[in-house]
PDBQT receptor file of N, H, CA, C and O in Angstrom, charges set to zero:
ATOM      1  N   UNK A   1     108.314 -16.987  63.854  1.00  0.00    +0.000 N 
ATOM      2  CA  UNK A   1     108.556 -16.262  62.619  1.00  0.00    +0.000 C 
ATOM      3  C   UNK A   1     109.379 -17.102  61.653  1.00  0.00    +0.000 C 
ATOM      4  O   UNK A   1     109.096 -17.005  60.459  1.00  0.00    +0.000 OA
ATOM      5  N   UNK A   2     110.357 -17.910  62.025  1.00  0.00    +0.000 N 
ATOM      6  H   UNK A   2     110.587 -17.989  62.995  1.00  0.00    +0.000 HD
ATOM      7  CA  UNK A   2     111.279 -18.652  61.476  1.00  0.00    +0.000 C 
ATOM      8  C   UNK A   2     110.749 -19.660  60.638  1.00  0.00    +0.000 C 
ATOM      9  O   UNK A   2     111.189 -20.015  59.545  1.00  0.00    +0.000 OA
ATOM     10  N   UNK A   3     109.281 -20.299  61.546  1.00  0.00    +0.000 N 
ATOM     11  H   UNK A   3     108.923 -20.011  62.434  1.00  0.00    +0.000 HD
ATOM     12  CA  UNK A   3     108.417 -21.492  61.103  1.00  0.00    +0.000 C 
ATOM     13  C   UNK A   3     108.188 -20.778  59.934  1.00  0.00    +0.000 C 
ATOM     14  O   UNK A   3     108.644 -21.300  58.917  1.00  0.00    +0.000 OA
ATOM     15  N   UNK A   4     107.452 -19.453  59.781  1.00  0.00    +0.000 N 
ATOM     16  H   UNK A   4     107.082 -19.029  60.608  1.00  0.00    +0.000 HD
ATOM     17  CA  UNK A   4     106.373 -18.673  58.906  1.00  0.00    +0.000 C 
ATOM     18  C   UNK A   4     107.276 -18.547  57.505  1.00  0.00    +0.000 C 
ATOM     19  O   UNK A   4     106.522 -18.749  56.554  1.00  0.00    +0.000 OA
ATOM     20  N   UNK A   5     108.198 -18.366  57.208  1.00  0.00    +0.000 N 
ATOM     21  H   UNK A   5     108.811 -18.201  57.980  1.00  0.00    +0.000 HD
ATOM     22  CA  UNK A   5     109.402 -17.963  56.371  1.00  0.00    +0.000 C 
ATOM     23  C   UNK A   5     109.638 -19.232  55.755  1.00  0.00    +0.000 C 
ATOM     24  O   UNK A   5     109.741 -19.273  54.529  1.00  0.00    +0.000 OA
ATOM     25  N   UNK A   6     109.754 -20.466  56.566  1.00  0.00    +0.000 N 
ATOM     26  H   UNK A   6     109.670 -20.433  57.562  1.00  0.00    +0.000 HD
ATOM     27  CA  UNK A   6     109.792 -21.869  55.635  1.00  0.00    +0.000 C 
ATOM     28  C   UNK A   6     108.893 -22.584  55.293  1.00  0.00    +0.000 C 
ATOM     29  O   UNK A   6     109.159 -23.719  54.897  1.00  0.00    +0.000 OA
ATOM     30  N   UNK A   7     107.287 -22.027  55.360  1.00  0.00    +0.000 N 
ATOM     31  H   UNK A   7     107.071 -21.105  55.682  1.00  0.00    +0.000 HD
ATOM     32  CA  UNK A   7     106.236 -22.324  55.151  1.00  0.00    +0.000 C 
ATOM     33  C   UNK A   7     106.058 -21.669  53.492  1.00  0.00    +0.000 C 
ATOM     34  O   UNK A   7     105.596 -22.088  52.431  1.00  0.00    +0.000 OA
ATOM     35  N   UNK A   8     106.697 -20.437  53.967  1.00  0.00    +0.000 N 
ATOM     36  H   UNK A   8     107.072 -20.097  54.829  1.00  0.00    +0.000 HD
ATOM     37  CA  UNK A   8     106.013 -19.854  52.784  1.00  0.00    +0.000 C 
ATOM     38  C   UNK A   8     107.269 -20.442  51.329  1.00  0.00    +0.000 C 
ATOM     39  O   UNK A   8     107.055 -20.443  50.116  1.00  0.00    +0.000 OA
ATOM     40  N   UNK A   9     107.890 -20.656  51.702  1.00  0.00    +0.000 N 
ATOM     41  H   UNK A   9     108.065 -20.655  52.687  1.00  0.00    +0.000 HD
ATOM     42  CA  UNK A   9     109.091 -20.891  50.470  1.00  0.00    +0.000 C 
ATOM     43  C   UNK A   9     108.688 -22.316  49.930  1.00  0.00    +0.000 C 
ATOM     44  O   UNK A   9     108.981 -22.629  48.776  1.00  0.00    +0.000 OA
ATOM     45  N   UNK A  10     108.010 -23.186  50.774  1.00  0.00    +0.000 N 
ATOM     46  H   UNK A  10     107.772 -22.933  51.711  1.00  0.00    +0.000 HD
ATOM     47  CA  UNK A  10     107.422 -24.675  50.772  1.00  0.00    +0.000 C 
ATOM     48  C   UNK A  10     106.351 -24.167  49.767  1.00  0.00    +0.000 C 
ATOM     49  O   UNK A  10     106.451 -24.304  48.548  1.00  0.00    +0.000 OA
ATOM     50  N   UNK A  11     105.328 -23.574  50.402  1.00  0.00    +0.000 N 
ATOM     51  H   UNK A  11     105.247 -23.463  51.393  1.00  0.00    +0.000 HD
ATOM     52  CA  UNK A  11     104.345 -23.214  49.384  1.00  0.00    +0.000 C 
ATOM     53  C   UNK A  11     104.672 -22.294  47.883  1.00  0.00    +0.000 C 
ATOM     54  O   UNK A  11     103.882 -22.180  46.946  1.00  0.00    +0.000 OA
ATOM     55  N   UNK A  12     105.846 -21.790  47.959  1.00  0.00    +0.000 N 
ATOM     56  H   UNK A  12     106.488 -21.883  48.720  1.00  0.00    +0.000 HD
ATOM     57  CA  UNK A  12     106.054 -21.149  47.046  1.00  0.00    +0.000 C 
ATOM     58  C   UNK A  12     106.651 -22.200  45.930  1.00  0.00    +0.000 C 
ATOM     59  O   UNK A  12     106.186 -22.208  44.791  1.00  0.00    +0.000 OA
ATOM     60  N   UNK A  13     107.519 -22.924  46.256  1.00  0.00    +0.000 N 
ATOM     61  H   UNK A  13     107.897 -22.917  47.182  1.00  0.00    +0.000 HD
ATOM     62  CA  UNK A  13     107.700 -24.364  45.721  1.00  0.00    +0.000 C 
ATOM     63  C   UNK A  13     106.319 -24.820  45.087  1.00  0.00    +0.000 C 
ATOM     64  O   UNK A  13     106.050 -24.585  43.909  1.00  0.00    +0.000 OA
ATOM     65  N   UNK A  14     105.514 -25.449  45.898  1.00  0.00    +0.000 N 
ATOM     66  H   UNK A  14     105.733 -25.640  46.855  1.00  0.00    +0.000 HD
ATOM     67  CA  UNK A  14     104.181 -26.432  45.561  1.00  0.00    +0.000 C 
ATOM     68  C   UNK A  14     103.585 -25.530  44.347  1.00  0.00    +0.000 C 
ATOM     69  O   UNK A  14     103.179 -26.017  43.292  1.00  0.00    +0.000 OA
ATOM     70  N   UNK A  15     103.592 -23.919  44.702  1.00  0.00    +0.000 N 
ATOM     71  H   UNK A  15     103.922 -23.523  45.559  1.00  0.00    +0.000 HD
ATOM     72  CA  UNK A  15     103.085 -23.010  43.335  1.00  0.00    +0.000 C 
ATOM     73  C   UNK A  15     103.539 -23.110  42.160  1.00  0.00    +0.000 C 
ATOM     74  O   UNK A  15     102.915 -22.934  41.114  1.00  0.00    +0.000 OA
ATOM     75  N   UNK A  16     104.966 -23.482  42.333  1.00  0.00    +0.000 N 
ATOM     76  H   UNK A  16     105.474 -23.625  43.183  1.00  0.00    +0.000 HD
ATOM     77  CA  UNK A  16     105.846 -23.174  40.869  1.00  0.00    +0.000 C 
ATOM     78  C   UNK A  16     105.686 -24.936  40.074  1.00  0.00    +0.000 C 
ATOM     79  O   UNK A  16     105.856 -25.515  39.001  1.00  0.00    +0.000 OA
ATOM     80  N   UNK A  17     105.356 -25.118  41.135  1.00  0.00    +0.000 N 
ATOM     81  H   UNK A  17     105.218 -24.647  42.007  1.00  0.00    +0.000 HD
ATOM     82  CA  UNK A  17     105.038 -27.044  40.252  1.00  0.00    +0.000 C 
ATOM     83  C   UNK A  17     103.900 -26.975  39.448  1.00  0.00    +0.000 C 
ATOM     84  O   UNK A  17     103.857 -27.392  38.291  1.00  0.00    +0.000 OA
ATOM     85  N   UNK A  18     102.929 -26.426  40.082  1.00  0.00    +0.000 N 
ATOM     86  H   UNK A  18     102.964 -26.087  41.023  1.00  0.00    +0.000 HD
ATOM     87  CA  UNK A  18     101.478 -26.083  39.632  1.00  0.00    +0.000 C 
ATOM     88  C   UNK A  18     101.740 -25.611  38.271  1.00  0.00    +0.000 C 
ATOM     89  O   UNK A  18     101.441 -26.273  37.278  1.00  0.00    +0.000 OA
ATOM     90  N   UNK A  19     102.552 -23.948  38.216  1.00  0.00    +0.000 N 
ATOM     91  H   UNK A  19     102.795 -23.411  39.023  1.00  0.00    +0.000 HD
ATOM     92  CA  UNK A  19     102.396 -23.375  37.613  1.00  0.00    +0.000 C 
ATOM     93  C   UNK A  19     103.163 -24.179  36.244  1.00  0.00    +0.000 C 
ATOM     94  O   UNK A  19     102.640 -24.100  35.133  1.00  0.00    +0.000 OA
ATOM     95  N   UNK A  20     104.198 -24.799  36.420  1.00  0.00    +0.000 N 
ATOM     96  H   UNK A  20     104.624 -24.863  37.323  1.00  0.00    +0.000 HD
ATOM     97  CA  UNK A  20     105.102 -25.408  35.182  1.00  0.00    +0.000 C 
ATOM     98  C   UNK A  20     104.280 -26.274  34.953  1.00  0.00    +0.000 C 
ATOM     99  O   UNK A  20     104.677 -26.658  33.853  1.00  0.00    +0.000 OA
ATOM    100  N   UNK A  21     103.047 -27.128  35.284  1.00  0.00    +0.000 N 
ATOM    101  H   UNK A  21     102.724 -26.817  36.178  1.00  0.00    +0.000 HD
ATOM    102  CA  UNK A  21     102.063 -28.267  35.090  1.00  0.00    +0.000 C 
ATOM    103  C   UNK A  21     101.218 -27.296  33.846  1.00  0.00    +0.000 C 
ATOM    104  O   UNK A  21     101.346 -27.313  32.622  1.00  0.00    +0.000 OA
ATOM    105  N   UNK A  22     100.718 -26.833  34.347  1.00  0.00    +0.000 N 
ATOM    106  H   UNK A  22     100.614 -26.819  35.341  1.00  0.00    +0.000 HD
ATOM    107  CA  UNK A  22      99.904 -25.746  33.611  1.00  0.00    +0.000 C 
ATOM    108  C   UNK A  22     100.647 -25.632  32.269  1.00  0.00    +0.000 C 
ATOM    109  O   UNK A  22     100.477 -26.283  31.238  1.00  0.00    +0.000 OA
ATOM    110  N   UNK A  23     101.464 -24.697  32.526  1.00  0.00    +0.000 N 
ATOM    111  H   UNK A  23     101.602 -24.168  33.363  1.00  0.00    +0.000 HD
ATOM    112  CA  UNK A  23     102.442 -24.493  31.413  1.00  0.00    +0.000 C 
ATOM    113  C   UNK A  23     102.953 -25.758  30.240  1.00  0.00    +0.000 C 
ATOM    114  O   UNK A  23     103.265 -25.375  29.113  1.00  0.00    +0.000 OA
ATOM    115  N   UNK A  24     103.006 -27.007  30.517  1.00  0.00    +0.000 N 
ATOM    116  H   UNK A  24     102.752 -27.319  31.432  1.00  0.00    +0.000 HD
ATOM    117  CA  UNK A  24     103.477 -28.013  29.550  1.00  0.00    +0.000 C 
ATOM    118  C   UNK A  24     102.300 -28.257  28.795  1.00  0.00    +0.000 C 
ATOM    119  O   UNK A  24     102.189 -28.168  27.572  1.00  0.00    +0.000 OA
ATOM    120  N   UNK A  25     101.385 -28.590  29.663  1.00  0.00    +0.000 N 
ATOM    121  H   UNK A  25     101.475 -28.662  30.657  1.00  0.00    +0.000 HD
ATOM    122  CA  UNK A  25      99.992 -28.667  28.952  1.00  0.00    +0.000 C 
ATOM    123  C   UNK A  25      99.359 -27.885  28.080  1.00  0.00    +0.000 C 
ATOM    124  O   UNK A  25      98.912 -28.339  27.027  1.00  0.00    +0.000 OA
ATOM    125  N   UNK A  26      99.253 -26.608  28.427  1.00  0.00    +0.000 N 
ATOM    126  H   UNK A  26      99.616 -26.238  29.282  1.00  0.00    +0.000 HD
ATOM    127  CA  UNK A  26      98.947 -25.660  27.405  1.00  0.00    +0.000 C 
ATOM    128  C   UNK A  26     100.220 -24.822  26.041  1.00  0.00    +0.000 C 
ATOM    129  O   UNK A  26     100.101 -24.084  25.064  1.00  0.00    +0.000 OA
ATOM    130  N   UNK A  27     101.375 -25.534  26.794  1.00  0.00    +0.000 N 
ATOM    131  H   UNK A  27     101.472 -26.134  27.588  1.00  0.00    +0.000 HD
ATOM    132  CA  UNK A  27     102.365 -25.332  25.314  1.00  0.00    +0.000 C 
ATOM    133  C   UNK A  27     102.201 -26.993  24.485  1.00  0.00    +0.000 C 
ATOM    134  O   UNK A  27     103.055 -27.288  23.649  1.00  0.00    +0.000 OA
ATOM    135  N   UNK A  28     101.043 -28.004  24.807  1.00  0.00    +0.000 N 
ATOM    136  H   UNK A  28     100.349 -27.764  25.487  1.00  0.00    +0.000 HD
ATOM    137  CA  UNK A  28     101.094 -29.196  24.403  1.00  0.00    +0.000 C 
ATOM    138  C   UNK A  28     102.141 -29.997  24.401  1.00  0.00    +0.000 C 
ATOM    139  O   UNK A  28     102.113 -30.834  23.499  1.00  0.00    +0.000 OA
ATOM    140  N   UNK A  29     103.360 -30.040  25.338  1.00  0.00    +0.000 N 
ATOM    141  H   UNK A  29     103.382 -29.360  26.071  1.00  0.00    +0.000 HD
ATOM    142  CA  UNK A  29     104.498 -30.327  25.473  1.00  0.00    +0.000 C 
ATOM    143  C   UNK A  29     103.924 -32.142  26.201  1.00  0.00    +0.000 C 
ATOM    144  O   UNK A  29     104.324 -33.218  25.757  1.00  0.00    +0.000 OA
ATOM    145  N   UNK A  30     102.779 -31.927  27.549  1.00  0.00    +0.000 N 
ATOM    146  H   UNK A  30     102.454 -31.052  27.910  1.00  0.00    +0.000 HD
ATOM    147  CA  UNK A  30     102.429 -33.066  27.760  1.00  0.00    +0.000 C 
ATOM    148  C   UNK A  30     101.045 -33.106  27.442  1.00  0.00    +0.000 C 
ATOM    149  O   UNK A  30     100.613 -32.070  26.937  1.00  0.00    +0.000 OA
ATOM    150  N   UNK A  31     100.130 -34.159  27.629  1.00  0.00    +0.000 N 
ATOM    151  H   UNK A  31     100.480 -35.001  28.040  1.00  0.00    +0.000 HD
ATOM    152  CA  UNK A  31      98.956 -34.112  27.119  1.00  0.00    +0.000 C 
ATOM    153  C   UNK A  31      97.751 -34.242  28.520  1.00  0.00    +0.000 C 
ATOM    154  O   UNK A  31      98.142 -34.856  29.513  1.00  0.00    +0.000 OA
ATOM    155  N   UNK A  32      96.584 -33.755  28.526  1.00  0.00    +0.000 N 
ATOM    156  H   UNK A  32      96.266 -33.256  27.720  1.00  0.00    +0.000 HD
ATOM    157  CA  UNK A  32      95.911 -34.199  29.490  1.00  0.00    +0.000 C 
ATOM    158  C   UNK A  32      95.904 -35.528  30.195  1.00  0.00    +0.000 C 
ATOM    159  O   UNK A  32      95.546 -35.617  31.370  1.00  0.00    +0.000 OA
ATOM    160  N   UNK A  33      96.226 -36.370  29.615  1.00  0.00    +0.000 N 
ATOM    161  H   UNK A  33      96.517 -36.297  28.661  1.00  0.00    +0.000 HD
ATOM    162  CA  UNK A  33      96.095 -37.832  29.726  1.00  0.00    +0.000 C 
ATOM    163  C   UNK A  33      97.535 -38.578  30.397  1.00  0.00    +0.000 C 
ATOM    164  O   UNK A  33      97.613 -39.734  30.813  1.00  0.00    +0.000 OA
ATOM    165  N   UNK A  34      98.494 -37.668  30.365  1.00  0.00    +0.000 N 
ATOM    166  H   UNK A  34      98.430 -36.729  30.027  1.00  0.00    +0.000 HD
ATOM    167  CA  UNK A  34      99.397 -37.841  31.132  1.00  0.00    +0.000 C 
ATOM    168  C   UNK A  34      99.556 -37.693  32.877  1.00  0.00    +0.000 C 
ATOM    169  O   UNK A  34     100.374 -37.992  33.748  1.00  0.00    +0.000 OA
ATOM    170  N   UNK A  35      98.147 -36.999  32.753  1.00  0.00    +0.000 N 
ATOM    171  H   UNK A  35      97.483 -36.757  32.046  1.00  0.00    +0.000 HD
ATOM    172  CA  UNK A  35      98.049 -36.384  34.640  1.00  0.00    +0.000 C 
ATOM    173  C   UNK A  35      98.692 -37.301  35.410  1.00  0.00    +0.000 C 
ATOM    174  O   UNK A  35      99.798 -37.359  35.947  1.00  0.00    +0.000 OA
ATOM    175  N   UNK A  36      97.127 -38.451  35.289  1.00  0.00    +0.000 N 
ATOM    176  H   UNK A  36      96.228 -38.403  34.853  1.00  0.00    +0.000 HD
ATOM    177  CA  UNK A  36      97.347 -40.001  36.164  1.00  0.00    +0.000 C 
ATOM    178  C   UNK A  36      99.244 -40.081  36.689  1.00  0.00    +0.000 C 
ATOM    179  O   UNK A  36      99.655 -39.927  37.840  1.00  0.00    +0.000 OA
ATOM    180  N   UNK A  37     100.073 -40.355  35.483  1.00  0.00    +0.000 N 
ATOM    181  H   UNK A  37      99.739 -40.480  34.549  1.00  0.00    +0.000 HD
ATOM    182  CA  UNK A  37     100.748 -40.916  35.396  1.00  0.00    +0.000 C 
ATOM    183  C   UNK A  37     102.172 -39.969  36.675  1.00  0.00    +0.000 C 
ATOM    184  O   UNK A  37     102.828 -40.371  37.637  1.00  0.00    +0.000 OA
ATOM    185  N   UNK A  38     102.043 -38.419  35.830  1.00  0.00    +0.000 N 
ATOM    186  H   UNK A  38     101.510 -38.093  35.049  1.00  0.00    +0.000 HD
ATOM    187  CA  UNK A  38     102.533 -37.309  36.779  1.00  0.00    +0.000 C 
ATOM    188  C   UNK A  38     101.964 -37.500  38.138  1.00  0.00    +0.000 C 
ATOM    189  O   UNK A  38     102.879 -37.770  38.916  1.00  0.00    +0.000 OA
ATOM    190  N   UNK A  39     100.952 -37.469  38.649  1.00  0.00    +0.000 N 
ATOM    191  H   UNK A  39     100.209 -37.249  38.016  1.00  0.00    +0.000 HD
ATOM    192  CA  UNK A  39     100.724 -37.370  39.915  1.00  0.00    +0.000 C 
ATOM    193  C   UNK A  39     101.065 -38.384  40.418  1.00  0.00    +0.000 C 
ATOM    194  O   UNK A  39     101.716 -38.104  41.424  1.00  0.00    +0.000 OA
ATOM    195  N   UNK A  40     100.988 -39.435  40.278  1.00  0.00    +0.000 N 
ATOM    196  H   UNK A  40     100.459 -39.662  39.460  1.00  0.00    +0.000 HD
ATOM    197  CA  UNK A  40     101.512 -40.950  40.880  1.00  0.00    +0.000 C 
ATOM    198  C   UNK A  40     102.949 -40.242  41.148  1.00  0.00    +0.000 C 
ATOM    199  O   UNK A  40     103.145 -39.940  42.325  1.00  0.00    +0.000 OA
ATOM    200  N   UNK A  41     104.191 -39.871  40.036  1.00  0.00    +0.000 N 
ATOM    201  H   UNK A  41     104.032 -40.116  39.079  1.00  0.00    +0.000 HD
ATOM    202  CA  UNK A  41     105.021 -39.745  40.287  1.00  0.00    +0.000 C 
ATOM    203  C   UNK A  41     105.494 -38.926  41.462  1.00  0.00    +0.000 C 
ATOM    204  O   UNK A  41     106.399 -39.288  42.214  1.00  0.00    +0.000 OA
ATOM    205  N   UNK A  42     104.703 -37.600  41.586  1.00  0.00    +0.000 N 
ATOM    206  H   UNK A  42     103.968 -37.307  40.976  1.00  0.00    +0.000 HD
ATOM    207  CA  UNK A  42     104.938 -36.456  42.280  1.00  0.00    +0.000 C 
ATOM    208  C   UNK A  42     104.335 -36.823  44.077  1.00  0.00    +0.000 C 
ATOM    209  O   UNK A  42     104.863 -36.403  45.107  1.00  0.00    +0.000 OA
ATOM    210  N   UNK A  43     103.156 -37.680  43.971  1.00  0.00    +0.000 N 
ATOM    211  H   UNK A  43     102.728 -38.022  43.134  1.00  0.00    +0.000 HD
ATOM    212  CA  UNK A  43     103.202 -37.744  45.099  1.00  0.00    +0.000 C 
ATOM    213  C   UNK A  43     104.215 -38.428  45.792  1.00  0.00    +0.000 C 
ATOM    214  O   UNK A  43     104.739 -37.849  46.743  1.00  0.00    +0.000 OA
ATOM    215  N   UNK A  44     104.685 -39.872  45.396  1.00  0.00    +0.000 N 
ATOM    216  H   UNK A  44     104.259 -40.342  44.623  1.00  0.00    +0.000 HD
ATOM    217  CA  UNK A  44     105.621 -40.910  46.037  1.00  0.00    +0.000 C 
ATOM    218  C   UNK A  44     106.697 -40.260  45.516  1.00  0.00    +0.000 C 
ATOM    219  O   UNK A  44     107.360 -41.119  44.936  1.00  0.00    +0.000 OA
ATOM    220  N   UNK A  45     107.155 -39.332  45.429  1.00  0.00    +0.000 N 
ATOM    221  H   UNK A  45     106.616 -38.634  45.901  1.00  0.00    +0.000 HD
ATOM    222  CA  UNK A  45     108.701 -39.241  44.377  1.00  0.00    +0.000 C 
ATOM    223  C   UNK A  45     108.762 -37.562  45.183  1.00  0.00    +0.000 C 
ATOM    224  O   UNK A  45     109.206 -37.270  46.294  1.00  0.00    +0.000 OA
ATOM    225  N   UNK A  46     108.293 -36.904  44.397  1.00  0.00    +0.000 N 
ATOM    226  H   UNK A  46     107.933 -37.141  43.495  1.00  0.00    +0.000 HD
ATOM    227  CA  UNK A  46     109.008 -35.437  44.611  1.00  0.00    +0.000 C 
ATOM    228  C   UNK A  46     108.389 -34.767  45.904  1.00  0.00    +0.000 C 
ATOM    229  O   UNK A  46     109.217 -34.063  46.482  1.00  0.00    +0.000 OA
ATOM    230  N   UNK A  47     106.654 -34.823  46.741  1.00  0.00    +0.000 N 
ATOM    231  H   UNK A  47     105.981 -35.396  46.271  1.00  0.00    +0.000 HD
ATOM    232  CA  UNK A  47     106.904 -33.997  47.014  1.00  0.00    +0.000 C 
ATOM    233  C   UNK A  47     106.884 -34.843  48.580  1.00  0.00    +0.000 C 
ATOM    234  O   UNK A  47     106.252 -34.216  49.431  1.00  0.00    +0.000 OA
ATOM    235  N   UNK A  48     107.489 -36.173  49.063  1.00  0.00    +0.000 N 
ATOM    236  H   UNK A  48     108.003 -36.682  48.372  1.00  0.00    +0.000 HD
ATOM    237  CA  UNK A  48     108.341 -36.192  50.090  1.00  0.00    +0.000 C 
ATOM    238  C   UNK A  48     110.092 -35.364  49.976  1.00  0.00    +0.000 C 
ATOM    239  O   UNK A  48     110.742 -34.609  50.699  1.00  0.00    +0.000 OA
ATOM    240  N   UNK A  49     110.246 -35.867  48.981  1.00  0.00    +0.000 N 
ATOM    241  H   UNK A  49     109.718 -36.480  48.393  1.00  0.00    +0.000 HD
ATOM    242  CA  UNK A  49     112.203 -35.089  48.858  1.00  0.00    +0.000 C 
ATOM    243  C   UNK A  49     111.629 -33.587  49.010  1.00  0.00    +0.000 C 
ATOM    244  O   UNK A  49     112.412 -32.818  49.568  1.00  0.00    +0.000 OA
ATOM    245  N   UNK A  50     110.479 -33.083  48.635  1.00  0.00    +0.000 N 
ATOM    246  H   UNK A  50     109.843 -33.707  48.181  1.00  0.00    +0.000 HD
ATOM    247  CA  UNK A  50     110.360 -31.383  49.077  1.00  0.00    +0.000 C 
ATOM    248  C   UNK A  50     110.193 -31.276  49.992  1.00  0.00    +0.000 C 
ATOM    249  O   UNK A  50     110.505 -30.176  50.449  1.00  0.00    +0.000 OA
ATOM    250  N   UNK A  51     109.524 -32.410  51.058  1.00  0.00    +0.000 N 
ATOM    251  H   UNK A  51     109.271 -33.304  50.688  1.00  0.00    +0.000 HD
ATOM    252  CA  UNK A  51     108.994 -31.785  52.596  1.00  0.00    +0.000 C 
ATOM    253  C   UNK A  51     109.986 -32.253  53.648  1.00  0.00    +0.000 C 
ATOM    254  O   UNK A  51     109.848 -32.230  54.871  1.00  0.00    +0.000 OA
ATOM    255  N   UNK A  52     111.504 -32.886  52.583  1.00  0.00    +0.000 N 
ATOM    256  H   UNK A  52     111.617 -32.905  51.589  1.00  0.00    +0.000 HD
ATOM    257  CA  UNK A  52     112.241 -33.526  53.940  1.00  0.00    +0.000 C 
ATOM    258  C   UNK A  52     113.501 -32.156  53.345  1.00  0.00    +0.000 C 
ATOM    259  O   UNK A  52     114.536 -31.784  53.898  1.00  0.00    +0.000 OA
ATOM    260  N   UNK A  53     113.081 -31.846  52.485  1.00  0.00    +0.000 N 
ATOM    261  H   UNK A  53     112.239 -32.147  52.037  1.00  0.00    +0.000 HD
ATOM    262  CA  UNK A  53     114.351 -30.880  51.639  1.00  0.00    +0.000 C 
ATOM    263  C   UNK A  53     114.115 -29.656  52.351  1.00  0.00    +0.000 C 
ATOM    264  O   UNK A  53     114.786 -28.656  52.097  1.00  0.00    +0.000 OA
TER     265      UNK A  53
């Protein structure tokens, strides 16, 4: 049960990244063309510090 509870807060995390991605883009804050550059970052960068955090 303990596992199930820090699974879901992990995924609830990975959602709220999604969802603020979404969100910059459609307030035009970043541009489509920025993806590439975000995901490079997020994979090697943020979401090891999320899965050791």
């Amino acid at each position: 049960m303990q596992i199930s509870i820090i699974l879901l807060g992990k995924l609830i995390n990975f959602f709220i990244m999604i969802l603020l991605g979404f969100i910059l883009v459609n307030k035009n804050i970043l541009k489509s063309s920025d993806s590439r550059i975000l995901s490079i970052i997020v994979v090697y960068l943020v979401m090891p510090c999320a899965i050791i955090g």
